[in-house]
KENU-683662 format. One line per field, with one value per atom (N, C-alpha, C, CB): residue in one letter; atom name; x, y, z. Coordinates in nm, 4 decimals. Glycine has a CB too. Layout:
<kollos>
aa: A,...
at: CA,...
X: X,...
Y: Y,...
Z: Z,...
</kollos>
This chain:
<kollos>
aa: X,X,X,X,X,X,X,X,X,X,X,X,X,X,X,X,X,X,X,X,X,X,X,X,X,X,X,X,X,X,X,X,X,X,X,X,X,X,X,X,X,X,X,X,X,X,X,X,X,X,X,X,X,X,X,X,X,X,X,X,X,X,X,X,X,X,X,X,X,X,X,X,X,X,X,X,X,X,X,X,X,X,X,X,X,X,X,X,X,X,X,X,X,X,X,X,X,X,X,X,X,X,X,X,X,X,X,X,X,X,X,X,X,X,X,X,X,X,X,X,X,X,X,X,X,X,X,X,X,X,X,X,X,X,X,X,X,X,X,X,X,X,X,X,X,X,X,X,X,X,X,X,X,X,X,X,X,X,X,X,X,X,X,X,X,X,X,X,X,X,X,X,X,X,X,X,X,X,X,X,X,X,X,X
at: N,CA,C,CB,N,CA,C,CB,N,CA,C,CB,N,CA,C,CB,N,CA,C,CB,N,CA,C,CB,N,CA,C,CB,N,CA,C,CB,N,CA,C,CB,N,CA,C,CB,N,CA,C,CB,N,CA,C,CB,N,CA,C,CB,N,CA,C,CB,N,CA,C,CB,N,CA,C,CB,N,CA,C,CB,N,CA,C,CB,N,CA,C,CB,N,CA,C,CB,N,CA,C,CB,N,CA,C,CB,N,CA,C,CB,N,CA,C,CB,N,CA,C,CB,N,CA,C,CB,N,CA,C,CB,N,CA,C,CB,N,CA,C,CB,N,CA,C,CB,N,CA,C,CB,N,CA,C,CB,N,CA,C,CB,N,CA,C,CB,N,CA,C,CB,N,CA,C,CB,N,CA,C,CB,N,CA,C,CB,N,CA,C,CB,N,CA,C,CB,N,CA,C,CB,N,CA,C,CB,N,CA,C,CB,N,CA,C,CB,N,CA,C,CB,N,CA,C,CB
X: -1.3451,-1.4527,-1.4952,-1.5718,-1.5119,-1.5561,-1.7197,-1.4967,-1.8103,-1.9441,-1.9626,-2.0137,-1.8866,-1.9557,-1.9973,-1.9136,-1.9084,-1.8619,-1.9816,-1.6650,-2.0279,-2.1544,-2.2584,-2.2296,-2.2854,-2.4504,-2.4039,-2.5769,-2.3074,-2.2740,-2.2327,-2.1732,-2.2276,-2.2045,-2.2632,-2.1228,-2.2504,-2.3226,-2.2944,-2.3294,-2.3607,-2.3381,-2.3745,-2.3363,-2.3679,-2.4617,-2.4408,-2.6953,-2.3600,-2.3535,-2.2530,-2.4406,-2.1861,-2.0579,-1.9634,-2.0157,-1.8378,-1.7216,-1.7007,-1.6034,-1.7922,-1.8207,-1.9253,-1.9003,-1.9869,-2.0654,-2.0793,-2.0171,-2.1018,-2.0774,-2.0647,-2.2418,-1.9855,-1.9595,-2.0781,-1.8340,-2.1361,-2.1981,-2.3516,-2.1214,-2.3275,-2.4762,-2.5775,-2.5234,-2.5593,-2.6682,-2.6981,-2.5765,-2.5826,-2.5902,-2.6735,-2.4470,-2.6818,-2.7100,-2.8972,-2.6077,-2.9434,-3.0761,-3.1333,-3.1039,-3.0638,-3.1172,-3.1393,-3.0496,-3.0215,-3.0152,-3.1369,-2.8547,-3.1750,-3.2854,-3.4126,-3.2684,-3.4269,-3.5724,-3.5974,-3.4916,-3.4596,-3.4814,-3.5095,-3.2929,-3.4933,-3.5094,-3.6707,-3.4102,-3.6924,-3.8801,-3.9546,-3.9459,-3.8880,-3.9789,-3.9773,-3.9412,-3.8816,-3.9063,-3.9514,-3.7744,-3.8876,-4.0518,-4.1718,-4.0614,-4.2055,-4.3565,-4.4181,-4.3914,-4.3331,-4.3743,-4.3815,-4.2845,-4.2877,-4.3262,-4.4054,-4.2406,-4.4455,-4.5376,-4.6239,-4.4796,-4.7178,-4.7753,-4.9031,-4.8066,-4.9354,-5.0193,-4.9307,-5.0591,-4.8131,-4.7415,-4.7919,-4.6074,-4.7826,-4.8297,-4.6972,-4.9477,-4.6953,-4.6270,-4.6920,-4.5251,-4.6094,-4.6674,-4.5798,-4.6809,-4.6140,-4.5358,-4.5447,-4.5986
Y: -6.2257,-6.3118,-6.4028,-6.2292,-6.5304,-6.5914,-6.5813,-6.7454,-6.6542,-6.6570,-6.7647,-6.6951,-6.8745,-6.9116,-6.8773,-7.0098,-6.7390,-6.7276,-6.5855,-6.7076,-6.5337,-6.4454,-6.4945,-6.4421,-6.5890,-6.5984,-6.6288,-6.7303,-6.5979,-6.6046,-6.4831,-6.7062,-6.3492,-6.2287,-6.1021,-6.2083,-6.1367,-6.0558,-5.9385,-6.1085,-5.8349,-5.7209,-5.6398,-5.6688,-5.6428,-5.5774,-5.7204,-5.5375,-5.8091,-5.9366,-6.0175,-6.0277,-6.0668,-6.1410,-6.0431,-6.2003,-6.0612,-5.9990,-5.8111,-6.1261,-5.8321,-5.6900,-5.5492,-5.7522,-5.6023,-5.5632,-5.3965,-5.6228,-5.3067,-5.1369,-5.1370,-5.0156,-5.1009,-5.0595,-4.9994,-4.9466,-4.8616,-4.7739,-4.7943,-4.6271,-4.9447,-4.9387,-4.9141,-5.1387,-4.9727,-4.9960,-4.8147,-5.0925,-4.7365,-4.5947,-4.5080,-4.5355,-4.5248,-4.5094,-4.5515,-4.5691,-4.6675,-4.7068,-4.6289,-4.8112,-4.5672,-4.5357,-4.3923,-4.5774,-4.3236,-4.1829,-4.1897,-4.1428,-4.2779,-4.2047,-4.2431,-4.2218,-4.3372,-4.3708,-4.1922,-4.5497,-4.1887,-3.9897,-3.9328,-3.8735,-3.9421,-3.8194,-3.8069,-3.8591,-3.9464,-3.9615,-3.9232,-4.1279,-3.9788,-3.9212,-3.7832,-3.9888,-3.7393,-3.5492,-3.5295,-3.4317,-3.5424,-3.4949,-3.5291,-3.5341,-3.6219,-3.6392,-3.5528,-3.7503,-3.5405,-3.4519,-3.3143,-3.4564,-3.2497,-3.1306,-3.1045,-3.0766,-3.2120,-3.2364,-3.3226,-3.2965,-3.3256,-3.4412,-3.4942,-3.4287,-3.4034,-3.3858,-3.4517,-3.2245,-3.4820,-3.5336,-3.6955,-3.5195,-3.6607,-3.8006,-3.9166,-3.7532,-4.0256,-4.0154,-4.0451,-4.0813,-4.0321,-4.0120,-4.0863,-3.8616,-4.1563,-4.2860,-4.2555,-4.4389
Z: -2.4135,-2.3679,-2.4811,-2.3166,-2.4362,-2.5535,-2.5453,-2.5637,-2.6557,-2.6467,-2.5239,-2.7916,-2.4856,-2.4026,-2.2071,-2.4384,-2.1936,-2.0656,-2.0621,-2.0412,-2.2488,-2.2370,-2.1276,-2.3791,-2.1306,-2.0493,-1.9235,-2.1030,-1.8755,-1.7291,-1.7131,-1.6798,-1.7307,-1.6738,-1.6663,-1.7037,-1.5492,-1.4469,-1.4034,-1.3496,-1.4010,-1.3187,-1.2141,-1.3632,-1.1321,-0.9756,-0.8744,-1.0117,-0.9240,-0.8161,-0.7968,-0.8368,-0.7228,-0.7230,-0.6751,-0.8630,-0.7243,-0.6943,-0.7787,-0.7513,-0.8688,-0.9648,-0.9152,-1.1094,-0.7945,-0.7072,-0.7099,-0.5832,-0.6989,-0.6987,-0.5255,-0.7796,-0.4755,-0.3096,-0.2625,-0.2784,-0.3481,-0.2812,-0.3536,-0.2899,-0.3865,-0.4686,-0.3050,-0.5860,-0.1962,-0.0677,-0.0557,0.1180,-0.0687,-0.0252,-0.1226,-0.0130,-0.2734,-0.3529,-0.3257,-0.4365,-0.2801,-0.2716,-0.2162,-0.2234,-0.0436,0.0556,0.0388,0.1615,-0.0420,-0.0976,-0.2060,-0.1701,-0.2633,-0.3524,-0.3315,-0.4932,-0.2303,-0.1045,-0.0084,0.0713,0.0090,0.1163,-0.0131,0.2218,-0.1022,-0.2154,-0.2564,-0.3717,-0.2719,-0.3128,-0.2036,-0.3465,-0.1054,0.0262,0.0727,0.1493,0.0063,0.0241,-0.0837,0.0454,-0.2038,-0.3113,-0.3015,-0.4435,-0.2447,-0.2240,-0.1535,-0.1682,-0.0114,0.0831,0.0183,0.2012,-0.0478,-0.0975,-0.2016,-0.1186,-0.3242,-0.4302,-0.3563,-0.5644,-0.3128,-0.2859,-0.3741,-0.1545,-0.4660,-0.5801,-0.6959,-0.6055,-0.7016,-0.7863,-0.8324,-0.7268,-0.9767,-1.0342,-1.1060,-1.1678,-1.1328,-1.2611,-1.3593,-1.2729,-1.4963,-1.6232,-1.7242,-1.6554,-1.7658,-1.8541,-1.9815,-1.8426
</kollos>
């Protein structure tokens, strides 16, 4: 790669895309939504 083709690349978009990134979102939206449900006193903490 040269330096000038650096500020054009991208990852998560175009042709480099992850397949199972959509499956991956939806799997860890069900995951929060059952820990909540079973913690529901759960905070976060930074």
């Amino acid at each position: 790669m040269s330096t000038s083709t650096l500020g054009r690349f991208v990852l998560g978009r175009g042709p480099h895309v992850c397949p199972g990134a959509p499956s991956a979102r939806r799997d860890v939206g069900i995951a929060v939504s059952y820990w909540l449900e079973r913690f529901p006193d759960a905070r976060l903490v930074l």
